[in-house]
VOGU-3710 file (C-alpha; in Angstrom, 3 decimals, decimal comma):
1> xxxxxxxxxx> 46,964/-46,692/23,333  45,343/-44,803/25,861  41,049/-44,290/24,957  40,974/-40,382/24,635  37,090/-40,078/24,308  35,474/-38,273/26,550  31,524/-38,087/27,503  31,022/-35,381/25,004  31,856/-37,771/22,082  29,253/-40,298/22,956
11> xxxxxxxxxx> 26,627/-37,385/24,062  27,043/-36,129/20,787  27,938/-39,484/18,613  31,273/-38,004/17,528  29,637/-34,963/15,770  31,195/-31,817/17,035  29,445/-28,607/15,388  32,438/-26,799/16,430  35,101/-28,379/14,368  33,790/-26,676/11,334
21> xxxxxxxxxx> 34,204/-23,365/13,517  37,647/-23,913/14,894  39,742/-21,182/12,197  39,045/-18,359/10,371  39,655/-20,274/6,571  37,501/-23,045/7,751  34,726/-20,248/8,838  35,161/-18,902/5,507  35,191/-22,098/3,672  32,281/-23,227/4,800
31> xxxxxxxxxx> 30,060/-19,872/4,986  26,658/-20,127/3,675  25,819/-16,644/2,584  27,598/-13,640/1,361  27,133/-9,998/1,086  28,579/-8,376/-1,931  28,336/-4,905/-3,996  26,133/-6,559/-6,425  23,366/-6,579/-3,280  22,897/-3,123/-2,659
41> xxxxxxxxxx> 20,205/-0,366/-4,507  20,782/2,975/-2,494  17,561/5,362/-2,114  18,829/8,542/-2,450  16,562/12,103/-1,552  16,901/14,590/-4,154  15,374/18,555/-4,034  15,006/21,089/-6,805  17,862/24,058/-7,588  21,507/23,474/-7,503
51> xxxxxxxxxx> 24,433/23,089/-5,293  22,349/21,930/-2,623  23,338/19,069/-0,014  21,161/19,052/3,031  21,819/17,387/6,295  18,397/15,453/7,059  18,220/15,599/10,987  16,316/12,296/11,918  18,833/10,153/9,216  22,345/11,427/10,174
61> xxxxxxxxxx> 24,472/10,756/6,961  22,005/11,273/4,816  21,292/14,091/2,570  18,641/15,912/0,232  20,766/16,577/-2,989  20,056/18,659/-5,814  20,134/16,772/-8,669  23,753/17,918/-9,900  24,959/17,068/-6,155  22,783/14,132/-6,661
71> xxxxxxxxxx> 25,014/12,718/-9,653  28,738/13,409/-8,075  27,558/11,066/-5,424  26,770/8,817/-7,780  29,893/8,660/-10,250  31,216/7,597/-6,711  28,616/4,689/-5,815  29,010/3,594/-9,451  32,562/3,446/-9,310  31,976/1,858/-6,231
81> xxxxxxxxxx> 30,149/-1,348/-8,138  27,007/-0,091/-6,495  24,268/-1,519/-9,610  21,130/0,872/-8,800  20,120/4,096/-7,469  16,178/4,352/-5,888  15,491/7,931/-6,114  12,753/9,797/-3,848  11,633/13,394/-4,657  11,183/16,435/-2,016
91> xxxxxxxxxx> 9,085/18,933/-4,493  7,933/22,406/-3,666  4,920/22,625/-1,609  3,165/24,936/-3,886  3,794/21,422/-6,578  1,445/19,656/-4,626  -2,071/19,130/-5,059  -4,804/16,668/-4,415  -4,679/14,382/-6,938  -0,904/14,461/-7,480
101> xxxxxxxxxx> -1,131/16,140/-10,540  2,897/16,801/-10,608  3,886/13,395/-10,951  2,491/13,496/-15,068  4,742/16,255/-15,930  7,029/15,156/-18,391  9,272/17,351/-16,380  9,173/16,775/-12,804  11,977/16,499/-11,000  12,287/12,395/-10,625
111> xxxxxxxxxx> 11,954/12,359/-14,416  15,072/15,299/-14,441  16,869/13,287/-12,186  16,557/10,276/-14,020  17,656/11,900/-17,673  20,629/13,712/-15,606  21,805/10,083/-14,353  21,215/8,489/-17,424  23,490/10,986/-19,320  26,150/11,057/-16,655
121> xxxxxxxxxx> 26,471/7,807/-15,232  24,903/5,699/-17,687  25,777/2,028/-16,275  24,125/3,018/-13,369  20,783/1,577/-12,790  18,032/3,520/-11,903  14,520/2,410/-10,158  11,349/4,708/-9,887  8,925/4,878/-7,708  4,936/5,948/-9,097
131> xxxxxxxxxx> 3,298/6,324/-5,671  2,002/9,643/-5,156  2,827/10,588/-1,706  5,793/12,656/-2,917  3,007/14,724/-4,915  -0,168/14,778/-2,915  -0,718/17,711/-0,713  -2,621/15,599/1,962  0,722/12,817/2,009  -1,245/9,858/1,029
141> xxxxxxxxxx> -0,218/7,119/-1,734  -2,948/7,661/-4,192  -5,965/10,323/-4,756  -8,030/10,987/-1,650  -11,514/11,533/-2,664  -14,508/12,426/-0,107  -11,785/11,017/2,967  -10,772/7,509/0,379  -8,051/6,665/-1,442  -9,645/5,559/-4,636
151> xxxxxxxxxx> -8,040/2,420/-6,355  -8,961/2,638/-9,628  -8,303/6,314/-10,813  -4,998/5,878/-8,742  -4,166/3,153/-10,499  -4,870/5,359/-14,081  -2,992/8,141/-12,922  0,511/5,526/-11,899  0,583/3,960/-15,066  0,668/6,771/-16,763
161> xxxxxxxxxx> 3,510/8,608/-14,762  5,800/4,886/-15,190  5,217/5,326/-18,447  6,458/9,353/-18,426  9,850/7,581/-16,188  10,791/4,598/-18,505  10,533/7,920/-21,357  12,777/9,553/-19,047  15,160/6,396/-18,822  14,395/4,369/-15,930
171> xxxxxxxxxx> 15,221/0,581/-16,133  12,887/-0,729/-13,548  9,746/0,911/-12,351  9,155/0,399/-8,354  5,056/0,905/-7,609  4,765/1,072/-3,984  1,281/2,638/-3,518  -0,112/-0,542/-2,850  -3,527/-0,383/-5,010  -5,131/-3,474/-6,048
181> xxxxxxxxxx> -4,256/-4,278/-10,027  -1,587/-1,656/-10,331  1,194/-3,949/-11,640  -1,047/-5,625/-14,392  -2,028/-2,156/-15,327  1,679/-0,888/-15,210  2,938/-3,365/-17,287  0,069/-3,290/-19,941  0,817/0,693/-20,311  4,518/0,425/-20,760
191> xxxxxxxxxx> 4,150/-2,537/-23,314  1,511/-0,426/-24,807  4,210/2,382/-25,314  7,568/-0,026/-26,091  8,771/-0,300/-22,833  8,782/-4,083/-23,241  12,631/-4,092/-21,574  11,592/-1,837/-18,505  10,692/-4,333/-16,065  8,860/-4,215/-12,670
201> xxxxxxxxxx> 10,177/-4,533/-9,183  6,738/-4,340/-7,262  6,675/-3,631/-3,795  4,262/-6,569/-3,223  4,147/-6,464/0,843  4,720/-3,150/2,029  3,159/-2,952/5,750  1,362/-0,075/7,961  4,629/-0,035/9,723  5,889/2,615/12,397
211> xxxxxxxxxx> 9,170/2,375/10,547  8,673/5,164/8,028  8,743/7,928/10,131  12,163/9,619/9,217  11,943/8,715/5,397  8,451/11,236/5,832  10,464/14,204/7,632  13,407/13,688/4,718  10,126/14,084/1,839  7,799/16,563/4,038
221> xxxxxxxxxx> 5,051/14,361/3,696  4,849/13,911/7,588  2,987/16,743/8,326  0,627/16,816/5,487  -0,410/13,019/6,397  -4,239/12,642/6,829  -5,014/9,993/8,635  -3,382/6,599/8,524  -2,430/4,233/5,399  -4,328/1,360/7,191
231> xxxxxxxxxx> -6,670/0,858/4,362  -3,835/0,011/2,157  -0,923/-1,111/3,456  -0,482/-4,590/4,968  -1,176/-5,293/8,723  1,684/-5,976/10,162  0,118/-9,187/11,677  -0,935/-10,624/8,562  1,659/-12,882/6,687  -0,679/-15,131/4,666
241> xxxxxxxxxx> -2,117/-11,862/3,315  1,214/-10,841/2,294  1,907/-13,663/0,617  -1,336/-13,023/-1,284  -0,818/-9,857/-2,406  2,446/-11,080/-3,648  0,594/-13,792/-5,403  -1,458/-11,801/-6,972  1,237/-9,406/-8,667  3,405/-12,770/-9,587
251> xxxxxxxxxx> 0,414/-13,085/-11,771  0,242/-9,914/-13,007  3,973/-9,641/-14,213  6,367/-8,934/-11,484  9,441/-9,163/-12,728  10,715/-8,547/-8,788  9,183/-8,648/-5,423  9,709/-6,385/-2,405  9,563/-6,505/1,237  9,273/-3,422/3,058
261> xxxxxxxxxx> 10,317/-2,556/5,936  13,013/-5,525/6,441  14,549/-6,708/9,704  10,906/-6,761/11,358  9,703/-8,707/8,074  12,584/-11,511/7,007  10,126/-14,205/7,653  8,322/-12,441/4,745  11,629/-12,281/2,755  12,026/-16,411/3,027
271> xxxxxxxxxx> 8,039/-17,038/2,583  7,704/-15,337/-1,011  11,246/-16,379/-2,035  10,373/-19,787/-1,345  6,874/-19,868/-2,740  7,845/-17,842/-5,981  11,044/-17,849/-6,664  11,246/-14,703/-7,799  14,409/-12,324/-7,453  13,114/-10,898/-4,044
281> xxxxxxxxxx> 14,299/-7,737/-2,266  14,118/-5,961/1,138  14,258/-2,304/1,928  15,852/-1,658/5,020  13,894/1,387/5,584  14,799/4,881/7,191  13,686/3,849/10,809  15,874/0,750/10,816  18,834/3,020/9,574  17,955/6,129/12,693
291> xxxxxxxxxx> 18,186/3,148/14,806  21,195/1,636/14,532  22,989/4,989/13,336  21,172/6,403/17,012  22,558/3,969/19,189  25,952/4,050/17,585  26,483/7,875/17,606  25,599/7,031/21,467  28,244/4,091/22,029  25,769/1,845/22,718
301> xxxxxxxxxx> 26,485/-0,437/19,830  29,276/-0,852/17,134  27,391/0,655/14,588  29,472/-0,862/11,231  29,414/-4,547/13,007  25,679/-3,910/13,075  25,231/-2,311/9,765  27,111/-5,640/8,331  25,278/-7,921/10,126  22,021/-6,786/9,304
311> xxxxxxxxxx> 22,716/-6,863/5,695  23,844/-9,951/5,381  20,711/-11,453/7,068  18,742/-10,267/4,539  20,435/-12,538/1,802  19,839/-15,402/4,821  16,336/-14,980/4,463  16,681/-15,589/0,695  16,756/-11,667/-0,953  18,664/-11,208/-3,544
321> xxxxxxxxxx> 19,536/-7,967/-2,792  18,691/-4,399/-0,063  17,726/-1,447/-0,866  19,554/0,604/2,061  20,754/3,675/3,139  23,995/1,972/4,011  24,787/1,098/0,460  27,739/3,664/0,079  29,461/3,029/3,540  28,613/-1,374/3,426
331> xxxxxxx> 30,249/-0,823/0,025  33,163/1,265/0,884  33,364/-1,407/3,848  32,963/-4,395/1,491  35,585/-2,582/-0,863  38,231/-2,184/1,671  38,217/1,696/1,552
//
């Protein structure tokens, strides 16, 4: 019988990557990761009044909704398998103060929202965010005092308003202010008030990232903005500081862990999945959306190849699920519809 080997076969010792590559049910059979329904959270915008659904120009497909707009979309993403909703309030300007003041009114629109949700799509899950940026009439996370964010009456006035939103009916409260001993404090106050079963999905490394930019035009918090967030947010540069931070809300009772932003951060994602084991989470924030939906709209890219892909690295680099703007089309997508 004629010797068929070839050069390859002794370069390589007989072990041909490609063989596992050859057809599509051996690419499927032997796929590592997957990206399903269960992965996504979508962050929705929603306004005061009614009927409204407003175009927001730097995220094309994405809307402000009043909160009756708000829930239609919803019975659709729910029926969709879509498990949570992350909802992000645009209040009136003449709502806004200082200290955030709005955010302890018992009813303020996130808290409306939530009840409205809660009522009408019950199944649905729905995550809250306490930082005050939303509420503050100078755009920044917590209370500016005297040109500071101060930690510790920030930290006061956020677990007070997770308290007001697990009253309301949220199932996981989302603190992404970033002040030292918020989670601990978060926790303690809902315990404090029988919220044993609302848990905590802390936004443990959010970084001073250029990313944001179109989430503040969709919230109106770009122009108010004093200054920068440098003083607390995460440096971009800093990973083992990340990874503290992370640490130190583990210990505080975490019941989750996010990354945010996400592409620019997976080796993040992997780092504090690995070292906690935690269910871990990326938000594939507004600027990563504007980007790929840009260069799409201008043929540069094939935007739903793109929008896949990028998902389903995140589960690579060990989340267990995205919060993204994409979750209604990846699931339509995923769906078959």
């Amino acid at each position: 019988m004629t010797d068929k080997t070839h050069l390859v076969d002794e370069i390589t010792g007989g072990r041909r990557m490609r063989r596992n590559r050859k057809a599509d049910w051996t690419r499927r059979l032997v796929q590592e990761n997957r990206l399903t329904v269960d992965d996504l959270i979508w962050p929705i915008f929603i306004v005061p009044g009614s009927g409204i659904v407003d175009p927001i120009k730097a995220m094309p497909g994405v809307n402000r909704m009043s909160v009756d707009k708000a829930v239609e979309a919803l019975k659709e993403a729910a029926d969709l398998g879509i498990p949570a909703v992350a909802p992000f309030p645009d209040i009136e300007m003449d709502k806004r103060d200082p200290t955030g003041s709005e955010i302890l009114s018992r009813d303020n629109l996130i808290n409306q929202f939530t009840r409205a949700v809660k009522k009408s799509v019950p199944n649905l899950g729905v995550i809250t965010d306490v930082a005050l940026d939303p509420f503050t009439s100078h755009g920044h996370d917590g209370i500016l005092r005297d040109g500071i964010i101060v930690n510790d009456e920030t930290v006061d006035q956020v677990a007070r308003a997770a308290v007001l939103q697990a009253d309301a009916g949220a199932d996981i409260i989302a603190p992404s202010e970033m002040m030292d001993g918020r989670i601990g404090a978060i926790r303690r106050a809902l315990d404090a008030a029988g919220h044993q079963d609302v848990g905590i999905m802390s936004y443990a490394t959010k970084f001073s990232s250029g990313f944001y930019g179109p989430y503040r035009e969709a919230i109106n918090t770009g122009g108010l903005l004093k200054g920068d967030k440098n003083s607390y947010y995460i440096n971009p540069a800093n990973g083992t500081e990340a990874i503290r931070d992370a640490a130190l809300d583990v210990e505080e009772g975490a019941d989750m862990l996010m990354v945010k932003p996400g592409l620019a951060y997976l080796d993040i994602c992997w780092r504090m999945k690995e070292a906690f084991g935690l269910p871990t989470f990326a938000y594939q924030v507004s600027g990563e959306y504007t980007q790929i939906k840009a260069a799409a709209m201008n043929g540069w890219i094939d935007g739903d190849r793109i929008m896949m892909e990028t998902l389903l690295c995140f589960k690579r680099a060990g989340c267990d699920g995205i919060l993204t703007y994409f979750a209604v089309e990846a699931a339509r997508k995923l769906q078959g519809r």
